[in-house]
C-alpha atoms as an extended CHARMM CRD file, in Angstrom:
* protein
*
       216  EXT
         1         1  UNK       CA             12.0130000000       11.8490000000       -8.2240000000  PROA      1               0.0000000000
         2         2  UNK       CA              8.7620000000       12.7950000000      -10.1140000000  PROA      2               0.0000000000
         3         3  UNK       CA             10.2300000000       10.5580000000      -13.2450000000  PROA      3               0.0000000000
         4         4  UNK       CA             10.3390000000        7.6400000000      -10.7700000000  PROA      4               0.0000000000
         5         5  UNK       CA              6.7890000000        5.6070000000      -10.9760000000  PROA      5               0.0000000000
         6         6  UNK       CA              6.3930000000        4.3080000000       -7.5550000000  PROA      6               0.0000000000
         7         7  UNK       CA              3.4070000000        2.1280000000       -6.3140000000  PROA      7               0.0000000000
         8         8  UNK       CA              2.7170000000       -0.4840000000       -3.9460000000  PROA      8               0.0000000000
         9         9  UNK       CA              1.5020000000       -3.2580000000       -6.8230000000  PROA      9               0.0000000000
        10        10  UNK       CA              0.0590000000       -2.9660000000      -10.0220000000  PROA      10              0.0000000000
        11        11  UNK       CA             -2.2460000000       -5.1720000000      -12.2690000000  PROA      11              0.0000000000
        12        12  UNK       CA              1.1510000000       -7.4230000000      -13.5010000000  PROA      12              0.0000000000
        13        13  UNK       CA              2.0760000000       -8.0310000000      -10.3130000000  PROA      13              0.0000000000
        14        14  UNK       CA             -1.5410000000       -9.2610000000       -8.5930000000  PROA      14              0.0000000000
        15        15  UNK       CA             -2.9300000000      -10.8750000000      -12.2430000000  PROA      15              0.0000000000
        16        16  UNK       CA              0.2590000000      -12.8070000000      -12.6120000000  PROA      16              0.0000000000
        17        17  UNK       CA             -0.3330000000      -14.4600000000       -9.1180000000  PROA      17              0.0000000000
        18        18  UNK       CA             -1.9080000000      -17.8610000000       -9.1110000000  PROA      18              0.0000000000
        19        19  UNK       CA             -5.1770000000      -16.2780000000       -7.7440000000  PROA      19              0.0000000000
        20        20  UNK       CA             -5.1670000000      -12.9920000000       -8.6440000000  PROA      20              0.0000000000
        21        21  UNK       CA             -4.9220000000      -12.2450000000       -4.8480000000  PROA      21              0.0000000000
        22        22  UNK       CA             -3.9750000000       -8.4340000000       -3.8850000000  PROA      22              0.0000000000
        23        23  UNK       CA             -1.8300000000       -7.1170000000       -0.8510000000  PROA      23              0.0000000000
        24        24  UNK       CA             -5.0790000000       -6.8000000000        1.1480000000  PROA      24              0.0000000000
        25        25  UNK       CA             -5.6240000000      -10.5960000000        1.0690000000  PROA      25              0.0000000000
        26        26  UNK       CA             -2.1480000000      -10.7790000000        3.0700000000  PROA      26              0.0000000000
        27        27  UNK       CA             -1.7260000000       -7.4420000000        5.0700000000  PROA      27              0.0000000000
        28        28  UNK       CA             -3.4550000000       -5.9530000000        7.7920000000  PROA      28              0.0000000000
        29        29  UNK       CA             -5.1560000000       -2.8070000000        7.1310000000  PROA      29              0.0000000000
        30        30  UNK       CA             -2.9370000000       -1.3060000000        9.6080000000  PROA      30              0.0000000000
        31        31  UNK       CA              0.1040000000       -2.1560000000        7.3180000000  PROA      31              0.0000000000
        32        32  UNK       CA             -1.5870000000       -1.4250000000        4.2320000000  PROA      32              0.0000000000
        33        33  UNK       CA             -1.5350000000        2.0170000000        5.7080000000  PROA      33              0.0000000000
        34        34  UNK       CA              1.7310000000        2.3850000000        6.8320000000  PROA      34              0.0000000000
        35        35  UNK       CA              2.2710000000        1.4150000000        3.0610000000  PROA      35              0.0000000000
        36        36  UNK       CA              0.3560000000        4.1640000000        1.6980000000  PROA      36              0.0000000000
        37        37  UNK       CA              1.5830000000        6.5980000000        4.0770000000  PROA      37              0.0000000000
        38        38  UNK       CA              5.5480000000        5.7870000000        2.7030000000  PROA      38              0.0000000000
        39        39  UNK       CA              4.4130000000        6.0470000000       -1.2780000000  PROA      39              0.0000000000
        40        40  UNK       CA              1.5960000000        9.1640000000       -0.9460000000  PROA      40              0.0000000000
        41        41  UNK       CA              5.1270000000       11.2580000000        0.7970000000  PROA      41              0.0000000000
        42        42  UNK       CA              7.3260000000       10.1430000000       -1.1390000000  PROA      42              0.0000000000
        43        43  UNK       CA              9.8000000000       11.6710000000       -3.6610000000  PROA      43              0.0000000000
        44        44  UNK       CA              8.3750000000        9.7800000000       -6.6870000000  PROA      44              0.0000000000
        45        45  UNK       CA              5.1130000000        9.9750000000       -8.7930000000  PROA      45              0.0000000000
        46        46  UNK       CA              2.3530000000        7.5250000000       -6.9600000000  PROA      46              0.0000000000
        47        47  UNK       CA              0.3160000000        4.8220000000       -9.3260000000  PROA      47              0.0000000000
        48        48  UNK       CA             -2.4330000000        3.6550000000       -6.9840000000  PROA      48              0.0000000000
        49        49  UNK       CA             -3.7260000000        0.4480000000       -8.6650000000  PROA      49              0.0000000000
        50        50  UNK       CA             -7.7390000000        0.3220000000       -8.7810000000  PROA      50              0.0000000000
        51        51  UNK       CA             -9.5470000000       -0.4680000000       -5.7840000000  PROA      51              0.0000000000
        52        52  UNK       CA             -6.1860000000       -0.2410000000       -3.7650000000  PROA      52              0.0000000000
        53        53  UNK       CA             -7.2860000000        3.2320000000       -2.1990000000  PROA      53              0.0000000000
        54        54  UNK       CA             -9.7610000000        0.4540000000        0.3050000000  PROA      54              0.0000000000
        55        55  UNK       CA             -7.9470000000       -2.4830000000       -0.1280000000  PROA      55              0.0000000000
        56        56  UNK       CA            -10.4220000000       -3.6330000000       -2.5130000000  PROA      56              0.0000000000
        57        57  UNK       CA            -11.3760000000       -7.6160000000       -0.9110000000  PROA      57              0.0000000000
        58        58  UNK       CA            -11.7100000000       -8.6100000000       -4.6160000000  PROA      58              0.0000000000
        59        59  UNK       CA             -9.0160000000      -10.2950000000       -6.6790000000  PROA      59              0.0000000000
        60        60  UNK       CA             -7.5180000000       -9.4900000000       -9.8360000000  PROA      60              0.0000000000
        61        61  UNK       CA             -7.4690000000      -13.1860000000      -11.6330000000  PROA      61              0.0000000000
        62        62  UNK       CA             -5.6120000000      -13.2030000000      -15.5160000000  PROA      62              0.0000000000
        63        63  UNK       CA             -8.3390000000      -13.8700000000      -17.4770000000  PROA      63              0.0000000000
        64        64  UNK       CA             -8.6030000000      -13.5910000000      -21.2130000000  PROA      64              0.0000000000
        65        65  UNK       CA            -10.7760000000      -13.8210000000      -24.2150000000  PROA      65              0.0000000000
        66        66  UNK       CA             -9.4260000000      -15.0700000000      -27.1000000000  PROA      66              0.0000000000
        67        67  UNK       CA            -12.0500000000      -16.5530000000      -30.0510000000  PROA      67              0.0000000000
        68        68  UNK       CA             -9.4740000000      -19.4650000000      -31.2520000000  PROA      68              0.0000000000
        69        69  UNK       CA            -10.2270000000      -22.3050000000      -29.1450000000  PROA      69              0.0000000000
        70        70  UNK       CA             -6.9270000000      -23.3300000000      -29.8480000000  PROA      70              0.0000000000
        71        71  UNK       CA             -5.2010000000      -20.8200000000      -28.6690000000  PROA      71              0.0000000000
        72        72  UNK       CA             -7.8190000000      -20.0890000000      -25.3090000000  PROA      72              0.0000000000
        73        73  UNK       CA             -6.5430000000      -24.1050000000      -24.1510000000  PROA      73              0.0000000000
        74        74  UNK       CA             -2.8480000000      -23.3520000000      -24.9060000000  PROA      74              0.0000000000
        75        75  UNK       CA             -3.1580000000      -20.4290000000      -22.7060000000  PROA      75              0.0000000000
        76        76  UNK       CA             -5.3540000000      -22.3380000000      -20.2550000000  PROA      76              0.0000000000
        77        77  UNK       CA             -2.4020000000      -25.5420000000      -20.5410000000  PROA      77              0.0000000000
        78        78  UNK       CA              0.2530000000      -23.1360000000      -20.3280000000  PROA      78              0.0000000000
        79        79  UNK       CA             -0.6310000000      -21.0470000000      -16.8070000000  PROA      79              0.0000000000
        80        80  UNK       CA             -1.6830000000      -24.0840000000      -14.8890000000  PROA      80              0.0000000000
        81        81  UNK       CA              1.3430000000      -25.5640000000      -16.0080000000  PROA      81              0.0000000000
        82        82  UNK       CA              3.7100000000      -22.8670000000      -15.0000000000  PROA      82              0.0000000000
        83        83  UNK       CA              1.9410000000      -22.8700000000      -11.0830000000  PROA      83              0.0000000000
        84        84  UNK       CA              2.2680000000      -26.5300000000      -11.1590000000  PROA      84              0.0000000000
        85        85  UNK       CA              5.9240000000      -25.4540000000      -11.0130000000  PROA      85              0.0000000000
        86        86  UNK       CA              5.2480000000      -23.8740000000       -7.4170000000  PROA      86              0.0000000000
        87        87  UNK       CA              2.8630000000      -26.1470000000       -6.1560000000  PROA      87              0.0000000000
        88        88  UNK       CA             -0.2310000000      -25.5870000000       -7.4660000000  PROA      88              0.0000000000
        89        89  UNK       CA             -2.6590000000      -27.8660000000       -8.8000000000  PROA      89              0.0000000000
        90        90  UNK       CA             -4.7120000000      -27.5160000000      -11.9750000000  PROA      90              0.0000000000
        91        91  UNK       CA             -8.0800000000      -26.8580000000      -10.1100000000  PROA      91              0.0000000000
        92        92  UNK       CA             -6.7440000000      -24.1420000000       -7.8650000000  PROA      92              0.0000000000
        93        93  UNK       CA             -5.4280000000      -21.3910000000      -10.4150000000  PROA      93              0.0000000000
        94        94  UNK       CA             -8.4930000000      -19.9160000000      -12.4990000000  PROA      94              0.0000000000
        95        95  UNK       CA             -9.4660000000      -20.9350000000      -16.1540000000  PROA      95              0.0000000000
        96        96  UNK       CA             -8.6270000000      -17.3990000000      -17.9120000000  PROA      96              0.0000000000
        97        97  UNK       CA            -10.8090000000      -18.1260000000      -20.3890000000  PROA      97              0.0000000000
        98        98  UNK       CA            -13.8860000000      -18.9700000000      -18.1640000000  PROA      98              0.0000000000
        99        99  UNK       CA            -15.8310000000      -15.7840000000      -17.5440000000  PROA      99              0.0000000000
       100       100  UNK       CA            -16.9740000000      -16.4940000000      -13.8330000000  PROA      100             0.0000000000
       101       101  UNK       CA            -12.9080000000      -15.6400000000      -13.6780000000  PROA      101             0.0000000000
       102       102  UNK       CA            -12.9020000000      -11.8880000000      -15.4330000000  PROA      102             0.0000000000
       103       103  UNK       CA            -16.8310000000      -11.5950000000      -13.1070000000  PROA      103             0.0000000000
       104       104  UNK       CA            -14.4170000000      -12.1620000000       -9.9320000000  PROA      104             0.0000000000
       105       105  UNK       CA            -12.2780000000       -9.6790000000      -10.7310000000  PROA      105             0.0000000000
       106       106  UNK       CA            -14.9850000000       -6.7550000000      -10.8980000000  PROA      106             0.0000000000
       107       107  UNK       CA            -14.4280000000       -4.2120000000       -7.8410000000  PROA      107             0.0000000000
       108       108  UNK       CA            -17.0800000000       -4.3140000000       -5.5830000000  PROA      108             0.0000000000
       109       109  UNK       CA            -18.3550000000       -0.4210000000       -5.1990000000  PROA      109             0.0000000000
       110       110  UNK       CA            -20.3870000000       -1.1510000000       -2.1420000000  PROA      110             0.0000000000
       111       111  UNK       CA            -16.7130000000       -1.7560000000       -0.1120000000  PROA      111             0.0000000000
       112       112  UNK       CA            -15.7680000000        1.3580000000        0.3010000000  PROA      112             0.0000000000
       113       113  UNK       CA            -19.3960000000        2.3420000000        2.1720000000  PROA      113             0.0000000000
       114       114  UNK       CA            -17.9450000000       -0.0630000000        4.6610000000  PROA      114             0.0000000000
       115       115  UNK       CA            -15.6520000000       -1.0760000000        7.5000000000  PROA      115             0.0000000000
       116       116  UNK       CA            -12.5490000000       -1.4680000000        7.3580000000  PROA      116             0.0000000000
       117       117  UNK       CA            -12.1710000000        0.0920000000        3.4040000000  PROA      117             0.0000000000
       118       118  UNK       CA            -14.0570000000        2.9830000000        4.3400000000  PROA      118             0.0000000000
       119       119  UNK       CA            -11.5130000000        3.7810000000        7.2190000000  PROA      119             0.0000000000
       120       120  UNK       CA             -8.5130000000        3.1240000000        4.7180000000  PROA      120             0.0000000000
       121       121  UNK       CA            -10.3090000000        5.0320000000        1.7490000000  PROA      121             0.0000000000
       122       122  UNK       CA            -10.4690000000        8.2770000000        4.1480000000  PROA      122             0.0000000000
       123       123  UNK       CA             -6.6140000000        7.6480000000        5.1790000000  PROA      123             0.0000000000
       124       124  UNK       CA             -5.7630000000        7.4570000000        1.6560000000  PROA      124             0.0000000000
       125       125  UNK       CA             -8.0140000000       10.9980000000        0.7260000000  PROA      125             0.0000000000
       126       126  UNK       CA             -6.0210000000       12.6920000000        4.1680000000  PROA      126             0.0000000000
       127       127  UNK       CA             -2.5920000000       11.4240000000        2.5010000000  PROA      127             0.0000000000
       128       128  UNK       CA             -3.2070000000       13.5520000000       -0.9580000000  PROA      128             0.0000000000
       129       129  UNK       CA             -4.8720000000       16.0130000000        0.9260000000  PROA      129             0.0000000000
       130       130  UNK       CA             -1.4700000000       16.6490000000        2.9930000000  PROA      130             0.0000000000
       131       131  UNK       CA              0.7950000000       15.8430000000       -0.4120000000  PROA      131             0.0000000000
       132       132  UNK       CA             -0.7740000000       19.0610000000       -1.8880000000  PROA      132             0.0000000000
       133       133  UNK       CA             -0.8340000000       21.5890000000        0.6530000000  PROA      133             0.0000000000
       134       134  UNK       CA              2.5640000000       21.0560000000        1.4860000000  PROA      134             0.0000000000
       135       135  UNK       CA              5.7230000000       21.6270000000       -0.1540000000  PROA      135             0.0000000000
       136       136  UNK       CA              7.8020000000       19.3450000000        1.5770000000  PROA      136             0.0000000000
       137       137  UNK       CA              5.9050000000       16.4300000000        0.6180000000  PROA      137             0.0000000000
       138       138  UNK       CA              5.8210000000       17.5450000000       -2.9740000000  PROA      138             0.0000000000
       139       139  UNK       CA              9.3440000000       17.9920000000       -2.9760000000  PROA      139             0.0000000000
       140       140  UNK       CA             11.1020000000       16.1920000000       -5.9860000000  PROA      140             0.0000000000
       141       141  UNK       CA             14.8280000000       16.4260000000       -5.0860000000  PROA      141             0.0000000000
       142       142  UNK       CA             16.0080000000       12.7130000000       -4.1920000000  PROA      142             0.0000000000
       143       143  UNK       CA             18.7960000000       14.3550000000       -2.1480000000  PROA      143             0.0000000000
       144       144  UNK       CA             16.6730000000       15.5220000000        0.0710000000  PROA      144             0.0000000000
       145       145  UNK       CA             15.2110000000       12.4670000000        1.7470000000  PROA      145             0.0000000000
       146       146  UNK       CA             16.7860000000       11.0620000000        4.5230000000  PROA      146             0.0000000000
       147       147  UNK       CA             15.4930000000        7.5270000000        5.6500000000  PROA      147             0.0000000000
       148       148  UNK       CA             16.2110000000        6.0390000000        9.2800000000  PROA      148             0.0000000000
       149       149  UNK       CA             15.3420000000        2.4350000000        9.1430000000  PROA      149             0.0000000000
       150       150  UNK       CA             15.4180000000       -0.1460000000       11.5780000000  PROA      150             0.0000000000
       151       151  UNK       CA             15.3050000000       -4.0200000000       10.4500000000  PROA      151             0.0000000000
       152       152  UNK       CA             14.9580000000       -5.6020000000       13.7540000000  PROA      152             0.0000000000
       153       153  UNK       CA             12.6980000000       -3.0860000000       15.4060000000  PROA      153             0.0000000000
       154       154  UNK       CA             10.3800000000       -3.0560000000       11.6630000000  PROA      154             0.0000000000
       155       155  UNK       CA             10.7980000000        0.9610000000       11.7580000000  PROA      155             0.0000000000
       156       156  UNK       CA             11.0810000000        3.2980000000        9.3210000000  PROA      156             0.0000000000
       157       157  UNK       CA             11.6100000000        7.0040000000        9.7010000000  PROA      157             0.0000000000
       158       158  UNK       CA             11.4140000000        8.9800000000        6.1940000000  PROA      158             0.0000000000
       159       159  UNK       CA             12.5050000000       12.6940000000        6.3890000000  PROA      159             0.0000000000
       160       160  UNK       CA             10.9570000000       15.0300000000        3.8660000000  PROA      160             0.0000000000
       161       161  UNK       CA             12.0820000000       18.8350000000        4.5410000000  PROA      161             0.0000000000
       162       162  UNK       CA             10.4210000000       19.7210000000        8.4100000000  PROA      162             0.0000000000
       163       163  UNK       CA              8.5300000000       16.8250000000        7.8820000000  PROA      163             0.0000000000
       164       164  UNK       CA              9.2140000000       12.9820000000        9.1930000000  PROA      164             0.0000000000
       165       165  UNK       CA              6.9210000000       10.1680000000        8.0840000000  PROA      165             0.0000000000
       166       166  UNK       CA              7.0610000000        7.3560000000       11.0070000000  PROA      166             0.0000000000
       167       167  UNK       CA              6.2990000000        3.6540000000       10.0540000000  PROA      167             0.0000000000
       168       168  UNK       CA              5.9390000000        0.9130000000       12.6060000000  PROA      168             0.0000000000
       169       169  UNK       CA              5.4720000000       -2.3920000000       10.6740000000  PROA      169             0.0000000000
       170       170  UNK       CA              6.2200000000       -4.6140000000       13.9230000000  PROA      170             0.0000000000
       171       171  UNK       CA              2.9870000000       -6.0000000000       15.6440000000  PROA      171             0.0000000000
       172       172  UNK       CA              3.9100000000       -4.6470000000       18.9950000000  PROA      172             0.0000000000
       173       173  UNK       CA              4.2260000000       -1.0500000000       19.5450000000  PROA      173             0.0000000000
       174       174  UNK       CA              7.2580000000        1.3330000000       19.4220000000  PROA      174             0.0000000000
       175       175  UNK       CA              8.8860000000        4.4640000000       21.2300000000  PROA      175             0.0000000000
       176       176  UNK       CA             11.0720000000        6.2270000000       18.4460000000  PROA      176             0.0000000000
       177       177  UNK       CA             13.3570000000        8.9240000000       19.0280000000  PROA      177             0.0000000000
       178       178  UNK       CA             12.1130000000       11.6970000000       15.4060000000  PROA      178             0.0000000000
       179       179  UNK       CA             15.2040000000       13.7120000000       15.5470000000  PROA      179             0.0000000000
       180       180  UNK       CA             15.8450000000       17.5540000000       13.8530000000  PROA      180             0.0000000000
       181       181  UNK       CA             12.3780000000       18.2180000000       14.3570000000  PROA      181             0.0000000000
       182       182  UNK       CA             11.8590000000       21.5070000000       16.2710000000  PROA      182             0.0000000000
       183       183  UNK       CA              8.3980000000       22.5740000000       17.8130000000  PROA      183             0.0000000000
       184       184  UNK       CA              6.6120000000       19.8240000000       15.9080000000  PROA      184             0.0000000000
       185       185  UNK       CA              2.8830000000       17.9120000000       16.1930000000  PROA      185             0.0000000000
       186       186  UNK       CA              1.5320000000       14.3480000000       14.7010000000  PROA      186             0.0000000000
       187       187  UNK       CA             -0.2920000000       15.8830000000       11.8690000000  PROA      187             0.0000000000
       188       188  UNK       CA             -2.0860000000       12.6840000000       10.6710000000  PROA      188             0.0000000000
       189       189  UNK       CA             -2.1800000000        9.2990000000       12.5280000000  PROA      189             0.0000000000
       190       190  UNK       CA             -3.3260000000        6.0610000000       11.6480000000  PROA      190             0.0000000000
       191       191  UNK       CA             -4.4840000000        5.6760000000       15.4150000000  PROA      191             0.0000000000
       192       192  UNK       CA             -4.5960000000        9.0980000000       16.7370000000  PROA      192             0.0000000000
       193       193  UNK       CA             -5.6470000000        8.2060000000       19.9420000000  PROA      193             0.0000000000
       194       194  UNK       CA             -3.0360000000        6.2780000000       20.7530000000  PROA      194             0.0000000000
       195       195  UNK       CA              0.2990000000        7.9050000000       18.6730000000  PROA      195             0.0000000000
       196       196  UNK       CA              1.5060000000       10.7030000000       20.6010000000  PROA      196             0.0000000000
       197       197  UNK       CA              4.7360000000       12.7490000000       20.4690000000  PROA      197             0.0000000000
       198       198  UNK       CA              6.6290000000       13.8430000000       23.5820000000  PROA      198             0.0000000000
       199       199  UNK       CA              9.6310000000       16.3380000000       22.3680000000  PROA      199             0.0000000000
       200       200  UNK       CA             11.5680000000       13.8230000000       19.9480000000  PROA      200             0.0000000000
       201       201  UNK       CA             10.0500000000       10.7340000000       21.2680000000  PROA      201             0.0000000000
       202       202  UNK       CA              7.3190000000        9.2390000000       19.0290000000  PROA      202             0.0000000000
       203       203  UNK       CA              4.8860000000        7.2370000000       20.6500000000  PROA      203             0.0000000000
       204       204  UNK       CA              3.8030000000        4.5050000000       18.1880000000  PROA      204             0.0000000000
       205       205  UNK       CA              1.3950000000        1.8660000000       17.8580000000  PROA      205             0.0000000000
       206       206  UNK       CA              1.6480000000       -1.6750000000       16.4070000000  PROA      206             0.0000000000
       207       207  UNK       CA              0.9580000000       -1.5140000000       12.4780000000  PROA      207             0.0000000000
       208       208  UNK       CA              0.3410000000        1.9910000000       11.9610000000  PROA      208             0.0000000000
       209       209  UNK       CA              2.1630000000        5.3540000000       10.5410000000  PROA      209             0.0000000000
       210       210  UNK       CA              2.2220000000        8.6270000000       11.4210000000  PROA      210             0.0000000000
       211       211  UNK       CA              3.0930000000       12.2530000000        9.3390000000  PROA      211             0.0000000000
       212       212  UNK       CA              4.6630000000       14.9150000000       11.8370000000  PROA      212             0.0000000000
       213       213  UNK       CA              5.3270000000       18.4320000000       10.9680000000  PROA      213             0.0000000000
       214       214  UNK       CA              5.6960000000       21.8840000000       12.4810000000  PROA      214             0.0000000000
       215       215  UNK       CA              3.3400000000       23.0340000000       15.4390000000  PROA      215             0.0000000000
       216       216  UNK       CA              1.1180000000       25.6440000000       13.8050000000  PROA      216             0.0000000000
């Protein structure tokens, strides 16, 4: 797995949006969580794109800097052409050559001193911190991850070695029966006040995750 890049978007994906807008202008930072907590225990090699680690507010807008003025309005003629395509008009997807578009896309360092990012920073720092000190989660082998997913319930149940990684996308919450687990304990929540885990039933709330492993 560790020659598998995995990541939850990167700068082609966001930039080559009409607005340069990033998963935490359309997710809730419970389910930018739950999407963290699936890549950080995963088999492959994580690529966190910058500013994702607190759902950085500010876009990332395609923006260039070429010195032909030629070639800075064929650019300029060329994107707002290809959104018209979708939908878009000409005044809603960014000049790339005007700078106010590259100043946009400039993190903002003072987010993650703040609510929510701060919250999701510190989930992110507790997700490495449990991908290093345990094995299981820094296991590479592809055949051994088991996944239990649910479609219409918006589950997701990843096994990695005595370790299951619960995910409940829907926006109600969900009881979910964590089998093969043994004498086991929620080792990091999302909402730890609420998640709880009652023999192989896994108490969990709307739009949050949840890493169990073996009772110490």
């Amino acid at each position: 797995g560790w020659r598998f890049v995995a990541f939850l978007q990167n700068h082609d994906q966001v930039g080559n949006r009409a607005t340069g807008d990033r998963l935490s202008a359309q997710l809730s930072p419970g389910r930018l969580a739950c999407g963290a907590a699936l890549l950080l225990t995963s088999a492959c090699t994580p690529m966190l794109f910058m500013g994702e680690e607190w759902g950085a507010g500010t876009p990332w807008q395609y923006f260039t800097d070429h010195t032909d003025p030629r070639i800075g309005a064929a650019v300029r003629r060329g994107r707002r052409a290809e959104f018209a395509e979708h939908g878009w008009p000409d005044d809603a997807v960014p000049d790339p050559q005007a700078e106010r578009t590259a100043e946009r896309s400039r993190l903002d360092w003072s987010e993650p001193l703040r609510e929510p990012q701060a919250r999701l920073l510190s989930w992110y720092r507790d997700l490495i911190g449990l991908h290093r000190s345990h094995p299981d989660l820094r296991d590479h082998r592809l055949d051994q991850v088991g996944v239990d997913h649910d479609a219409e319930a918006s589950t997701v149940v990843v096994v990695r070695g005595d370790h299951r990684i619960a995910v409940n996308l829907a926006d109600v919450p969900r009881r979910l029966i964590v089998q093969g687990l043994g004498r086991s304990e929620v080792v990091l929540a999302w909402e730890p006040e609420t998640t709880s885990l009652d023999a192989e039933v896994l108490s969990l709330p709307a739009e949050s995750a949840a890493v169990l492993g073996p009772a110490d």
